[in-house]
Each structure stands twice: as structure tokens, then as C-alpha cells.
C-alpha positions as CSV (number, residue, x, y, z in Angstrom):
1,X,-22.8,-1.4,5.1
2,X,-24.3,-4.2,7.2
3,X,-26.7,-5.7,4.1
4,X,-23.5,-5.5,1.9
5,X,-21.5,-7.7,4.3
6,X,-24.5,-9.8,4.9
7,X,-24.9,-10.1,1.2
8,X,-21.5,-10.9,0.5
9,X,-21.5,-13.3,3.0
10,X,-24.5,-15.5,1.6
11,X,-22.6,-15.3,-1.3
12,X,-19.6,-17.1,0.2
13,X,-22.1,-19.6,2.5
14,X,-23.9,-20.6,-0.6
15,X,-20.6,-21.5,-2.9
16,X,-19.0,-23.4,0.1
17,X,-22.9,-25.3,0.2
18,X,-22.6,-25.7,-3.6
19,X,-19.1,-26.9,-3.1
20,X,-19.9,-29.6,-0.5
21,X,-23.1,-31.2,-2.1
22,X,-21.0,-31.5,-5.4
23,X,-18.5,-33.4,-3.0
24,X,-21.4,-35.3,-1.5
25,X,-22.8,-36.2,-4.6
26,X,-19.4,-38.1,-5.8
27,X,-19.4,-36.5,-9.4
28,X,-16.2,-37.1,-8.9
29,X,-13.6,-39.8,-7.4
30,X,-12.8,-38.0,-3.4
31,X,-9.5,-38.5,-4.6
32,X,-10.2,-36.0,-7.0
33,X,-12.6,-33.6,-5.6
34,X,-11.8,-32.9,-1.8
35,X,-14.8,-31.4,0.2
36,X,-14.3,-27.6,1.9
37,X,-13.6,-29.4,5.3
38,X,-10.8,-31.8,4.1
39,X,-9.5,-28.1,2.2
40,X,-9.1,-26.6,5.7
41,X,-8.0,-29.1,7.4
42,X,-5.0,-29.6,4.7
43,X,-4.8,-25.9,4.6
44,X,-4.4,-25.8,8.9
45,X,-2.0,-28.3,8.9
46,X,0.3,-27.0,6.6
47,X,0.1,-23.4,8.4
48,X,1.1,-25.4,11.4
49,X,3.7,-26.9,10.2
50,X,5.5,-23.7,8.9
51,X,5.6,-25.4,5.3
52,X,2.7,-22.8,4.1
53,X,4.4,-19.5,5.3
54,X,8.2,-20.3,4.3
55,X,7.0,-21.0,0.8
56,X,4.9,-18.0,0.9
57,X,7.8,-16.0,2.3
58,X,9.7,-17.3,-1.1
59,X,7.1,-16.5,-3.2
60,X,7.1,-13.4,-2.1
61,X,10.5,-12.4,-2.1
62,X,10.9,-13.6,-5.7
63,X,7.8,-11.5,-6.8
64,X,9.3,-8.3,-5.5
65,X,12.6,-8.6,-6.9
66,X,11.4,-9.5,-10.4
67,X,8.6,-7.1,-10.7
68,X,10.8,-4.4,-9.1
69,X,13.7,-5.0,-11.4
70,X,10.5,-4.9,-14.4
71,X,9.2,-1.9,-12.8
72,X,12.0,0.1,-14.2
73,X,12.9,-1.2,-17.1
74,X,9.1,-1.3,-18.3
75,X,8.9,2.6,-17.3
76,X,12.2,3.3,-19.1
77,X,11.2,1.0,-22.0
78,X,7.8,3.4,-21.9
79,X,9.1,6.2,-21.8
80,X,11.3,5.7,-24.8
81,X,9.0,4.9,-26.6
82,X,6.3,7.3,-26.2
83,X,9.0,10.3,-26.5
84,X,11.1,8.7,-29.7
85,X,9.5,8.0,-33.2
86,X,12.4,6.0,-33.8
87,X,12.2,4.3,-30.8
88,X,9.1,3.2,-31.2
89,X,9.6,2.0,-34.7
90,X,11.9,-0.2,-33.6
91,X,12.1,-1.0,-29.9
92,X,8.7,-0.6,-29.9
93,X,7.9,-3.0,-32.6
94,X,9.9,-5.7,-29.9
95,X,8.5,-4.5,-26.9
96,X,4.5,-5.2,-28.4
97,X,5.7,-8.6,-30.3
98,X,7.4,-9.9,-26.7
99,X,4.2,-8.7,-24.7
100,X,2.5,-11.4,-26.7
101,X,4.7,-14.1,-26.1
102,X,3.4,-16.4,-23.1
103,X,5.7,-15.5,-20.0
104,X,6.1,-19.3,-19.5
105,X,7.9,-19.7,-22.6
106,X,10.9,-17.7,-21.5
107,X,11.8,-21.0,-18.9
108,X,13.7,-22.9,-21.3
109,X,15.7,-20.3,-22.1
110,X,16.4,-19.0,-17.8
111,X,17.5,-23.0,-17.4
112,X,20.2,-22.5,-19.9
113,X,21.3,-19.2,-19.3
114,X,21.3,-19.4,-15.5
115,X,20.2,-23.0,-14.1
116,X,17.3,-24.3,-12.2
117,X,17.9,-21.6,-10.1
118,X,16.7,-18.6,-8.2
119,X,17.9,-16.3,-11.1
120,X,16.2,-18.2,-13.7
121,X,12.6,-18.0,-11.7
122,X,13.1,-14.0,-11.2
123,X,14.2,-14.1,-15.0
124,X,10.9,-15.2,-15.8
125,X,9.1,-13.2,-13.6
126,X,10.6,-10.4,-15.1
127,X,10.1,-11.3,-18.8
128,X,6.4,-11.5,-17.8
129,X,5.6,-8.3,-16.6
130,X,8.1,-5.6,-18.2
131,X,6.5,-5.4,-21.7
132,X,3.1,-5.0,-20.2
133,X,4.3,-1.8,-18.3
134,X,5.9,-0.6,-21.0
135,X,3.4,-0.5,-23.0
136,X,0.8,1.2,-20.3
137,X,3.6,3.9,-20.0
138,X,4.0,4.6,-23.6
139,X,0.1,5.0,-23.9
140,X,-0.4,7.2,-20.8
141,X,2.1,9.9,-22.4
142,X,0.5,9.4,-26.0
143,X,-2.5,10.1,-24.6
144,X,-1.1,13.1,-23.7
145,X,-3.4,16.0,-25.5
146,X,-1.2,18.5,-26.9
147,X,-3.1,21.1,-25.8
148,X,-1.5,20.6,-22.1
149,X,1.8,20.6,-23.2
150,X,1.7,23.6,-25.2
151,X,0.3,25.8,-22.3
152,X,2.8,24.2,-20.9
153,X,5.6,25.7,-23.0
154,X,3.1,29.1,-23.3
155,X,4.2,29.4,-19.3
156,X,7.8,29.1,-20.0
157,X,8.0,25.4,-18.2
158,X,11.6,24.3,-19.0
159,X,11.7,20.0,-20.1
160,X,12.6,19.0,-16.8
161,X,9.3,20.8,-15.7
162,X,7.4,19.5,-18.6
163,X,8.2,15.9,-17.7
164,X,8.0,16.1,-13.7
165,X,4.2,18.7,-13.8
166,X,2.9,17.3,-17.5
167,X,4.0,14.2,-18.4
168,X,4.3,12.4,-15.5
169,X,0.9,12.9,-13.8
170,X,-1.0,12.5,-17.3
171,X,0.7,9.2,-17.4
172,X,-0.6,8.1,-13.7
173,X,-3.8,6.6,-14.8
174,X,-2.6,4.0,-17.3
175,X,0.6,3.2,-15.2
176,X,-1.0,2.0,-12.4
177,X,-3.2,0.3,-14.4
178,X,-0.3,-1.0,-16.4
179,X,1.1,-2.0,-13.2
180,X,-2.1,-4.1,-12.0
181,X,-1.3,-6.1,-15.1
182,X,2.3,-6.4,-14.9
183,X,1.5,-7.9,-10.9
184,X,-1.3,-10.3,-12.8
185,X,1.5,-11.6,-15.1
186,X,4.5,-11.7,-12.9
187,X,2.4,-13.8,-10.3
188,X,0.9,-16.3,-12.7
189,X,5.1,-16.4,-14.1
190,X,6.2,-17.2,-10.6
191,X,3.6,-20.1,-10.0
192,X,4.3,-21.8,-13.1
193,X,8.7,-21.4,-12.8
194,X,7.9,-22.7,-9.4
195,X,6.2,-25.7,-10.8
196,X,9.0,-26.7,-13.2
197,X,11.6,-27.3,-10.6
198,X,11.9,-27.9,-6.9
199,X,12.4,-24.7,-5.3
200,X,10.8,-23.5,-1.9
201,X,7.8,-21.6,-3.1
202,X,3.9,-22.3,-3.2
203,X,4.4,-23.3,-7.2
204,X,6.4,-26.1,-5.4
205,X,3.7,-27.2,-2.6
206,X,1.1,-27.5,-5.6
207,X,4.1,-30.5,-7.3
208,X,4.4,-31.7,-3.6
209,X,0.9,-31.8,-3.8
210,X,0.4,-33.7,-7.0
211,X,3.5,-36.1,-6.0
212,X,1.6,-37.4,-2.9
213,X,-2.0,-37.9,-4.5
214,X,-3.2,-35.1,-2.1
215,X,-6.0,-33.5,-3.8
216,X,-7.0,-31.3,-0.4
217,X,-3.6,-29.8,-0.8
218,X,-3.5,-29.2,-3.9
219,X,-6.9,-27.4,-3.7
220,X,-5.7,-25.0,0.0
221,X,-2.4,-24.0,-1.9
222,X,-4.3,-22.8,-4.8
223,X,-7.1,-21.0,-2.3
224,X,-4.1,-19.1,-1.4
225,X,-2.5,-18.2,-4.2
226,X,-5.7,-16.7,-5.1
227,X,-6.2,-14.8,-1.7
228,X,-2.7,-13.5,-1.9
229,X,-3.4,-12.1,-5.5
230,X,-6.8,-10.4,-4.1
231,X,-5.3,-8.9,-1.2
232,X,-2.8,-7.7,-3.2
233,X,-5.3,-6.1,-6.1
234,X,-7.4,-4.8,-3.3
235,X,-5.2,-3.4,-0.8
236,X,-2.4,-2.0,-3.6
237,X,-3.8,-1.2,-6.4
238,X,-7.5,-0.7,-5.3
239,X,-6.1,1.8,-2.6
240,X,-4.3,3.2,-5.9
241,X,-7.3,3.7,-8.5
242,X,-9.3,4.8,-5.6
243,X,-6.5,7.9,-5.3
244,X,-6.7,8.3,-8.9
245,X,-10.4,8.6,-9.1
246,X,-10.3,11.3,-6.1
247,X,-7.2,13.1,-7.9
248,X,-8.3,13.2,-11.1
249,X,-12.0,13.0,-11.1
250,X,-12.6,9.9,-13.1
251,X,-12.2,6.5,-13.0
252,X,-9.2,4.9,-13.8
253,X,-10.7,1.4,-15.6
């Protein structure tokens, strides 16, 4: 364990070296590429200031109202799907042509249904991660083998029993991983609805960012964006696949 931290810390030491001899070397205008030092200084005063956290609380709040609401209509949607041929002839059909629509493109249409708004940002939020779980859940019940089912049935297990000791735990693995995804895409949604109009959010520090010329900011609110989407990953859904793994024996990538 100590040689692993040791080795991931050289790691970290040599990028932020990397980082300030490319800084140094004035590749590039300082107006344009901040050094590590001007980065935490931006990123310190900010966290001082309250201005960091508040839009981080935003950001937040947004994310888990959207990805909740997707949550259960992307299980639904799934579900459907995998248990309906018809379904999944026709909703289905939708569902995979929507999934590969870019989530950002759904913004035009939240401004005119609901406004430059807090609707229209969970709208897209939404829109960006649903069809991704729905798809996960479809395939985690098709991948179903038949085989456990009809033991299943052999045992006398009535639908409701099917669904709650069968089909629900065979469809685990790829749900969770659909639901890595579905995080992936609802945060990069939020970020970019958050750039599009003033709202309190870190999507918004990153235009107050570009608005003043202040290239150290711009660089500390993106450093957090990404460490809130690896905490996230790690403490979530790494803490999930690492049940998965134990409970089923294998890995879930």
C-alpha cells in the first residue's frame, strides 16, 4: 500500500512539474496558460469567498433531481422494453435513436418550453441520461439466459417472484453500469445548460470566468468539476462494482 501511494504520488508531482515548466517556458500567452500556483490561488479565493461552494451546492442539487427523475423513467423505459416485443419495436426504436442525439441539443427546445430557467437545466439533464439507462436495463434482462428462468418456473415461482429473485438481480450488473453512464452524461448536460445562461452553478463560474479574462479561474473551476465527477465514480459507483464483483463473482466492466 505505501509504494502504491508513493507511486501515485510521483505521478501527480511530476504532471504539476510538467505543468509548471510548460507555464515557464511561455508556449503560451500567461493570459492563456495560468501556472499550478496562480490555479490555487484562484481556486482558494473563490472557496473563501463562498462563490465556489454555493455554485457547487447548485450543481448539485440540479444533478440529483434530474438524474433521479431519469433514474425511473430510464428503468421503466428498460424494462418495457426488454419484456415487450412490441415495445421494443417501437419505443425501443426511439429510445436507441434519442440515446444518440447530443444531450446539449435538447437546450433550445427547454428555453422554449420552460425559459432560461431552473426547469429547463433539469430538462436537459434529464434528456441526457434516461435513454442511456434504458438501454443498460433492457440489455441486463435480455441477457437473461433462459435457462434461469425456466428453473424458475420448474419451482413454481409465481411473476412477481420471477421479477423480484430472477430478473431483477440478473439485471444488476449492466444497470449499475448503465447508471455510471447515465451520471457521465447528466453531468457533462448540467455544465454545458449552465454555460448557456446565468444561473448559479459551476457551468456559470466557468462564463464568469471567460467574461473577466481570468484564465486561473477558468482552469480551478474545471479542476473541480473533474474532482467532483471522480469522487463521485469512485465513492458511488466504484463502492457499487466492487459489491457486484464480491456478489456475483465477476467483474462488472
Amino acid at each position: 500500500m505505501p509504494s502504491k501511494v508513493l507511486r501515485i504520488a510521483a505521478f501527480w508531482v511530476a504532471v504539476l512539474v510538467v505543468w509548471q515548466l510548460i507555464a515557464i517556458a511561455e508556449i503560451w500567452s500567461p493570459y492563456l496558460f495560468p501556472t499550478p500556483v496562480a490555479v490555487g490561488r484562484s481556486l482558494i479565493k473563490n472557496a473563501q469567498s463562498g462563490m465556489l461552494l454555493d455554485a457547487l451546492w447548485h450543481s448539485l442539487a440540479r444533478l440529483a433531481v434530474g438524474y433521479a427523475i431519469s433514474m425511473l423513467l430510464g428503468l421503466g423505459l428498460g424494462v418495457l422494453c426488454a419484456t415487450s416485443r412490441y415495445a421494443d419495436e417501437t419505443i425501443g426504436v426511439i429510445v436507441l435513436g434519442l440515446q444518440s442525439l447530443p444531450s446539449i441539443t435538447w437546450l433550445p427546445m427547454a428555453v422554449l418550453w420552460f425559459g432560461l430557467s431552473e426547469q429547463a437545466i433539469v430538462f436537459v439533464v434529464l434528456m441526457g441520461s434516461t435513454f442511456s439507462i434504458a438501454i443498460s436495463a433492457r440489455s441486463g434482462i435480455r441477457g437473461l439466459p433462459p435457462l434461469l428462468q425456466r428453473a424458475a418456473g420448474t419451482l413454481g415461482a409465481s411473476r412477481w417472484q420471477m421479477y423480484c429473485y430472477v430478473t431483477v438481480p440478473a439485471m444488476v450488473p449492466a444497470m449499475v453500469q448503465g447508471m455510471k453512464q447515465g451520471w457521465s452524461f447528466a453531468w457533462r448536460s448540467l455544465m454545458a445548460g449552465e454555460l448557456l445562461f446565468v444561473v448559479a452553478g459551476l457551468g456559470h463560474l466557468l462564463d464568469v470566468g471567460r467574461n473577466l479574462n481570468d484564465i486561473s479561474m477558468v482552469f480551478s473551476i474545471m479542476l473541480v468539476i473533474i474532482l467532483v465527477g471522480v469522487a463521485i465514480d469512485r465513492v458511488l459507483f466504484g463502492r457499487a462494482e466492487a459489491w457486484i464483483r464480491e456478489r456475483w463473482g465477476y467483474s462488472a466492466a
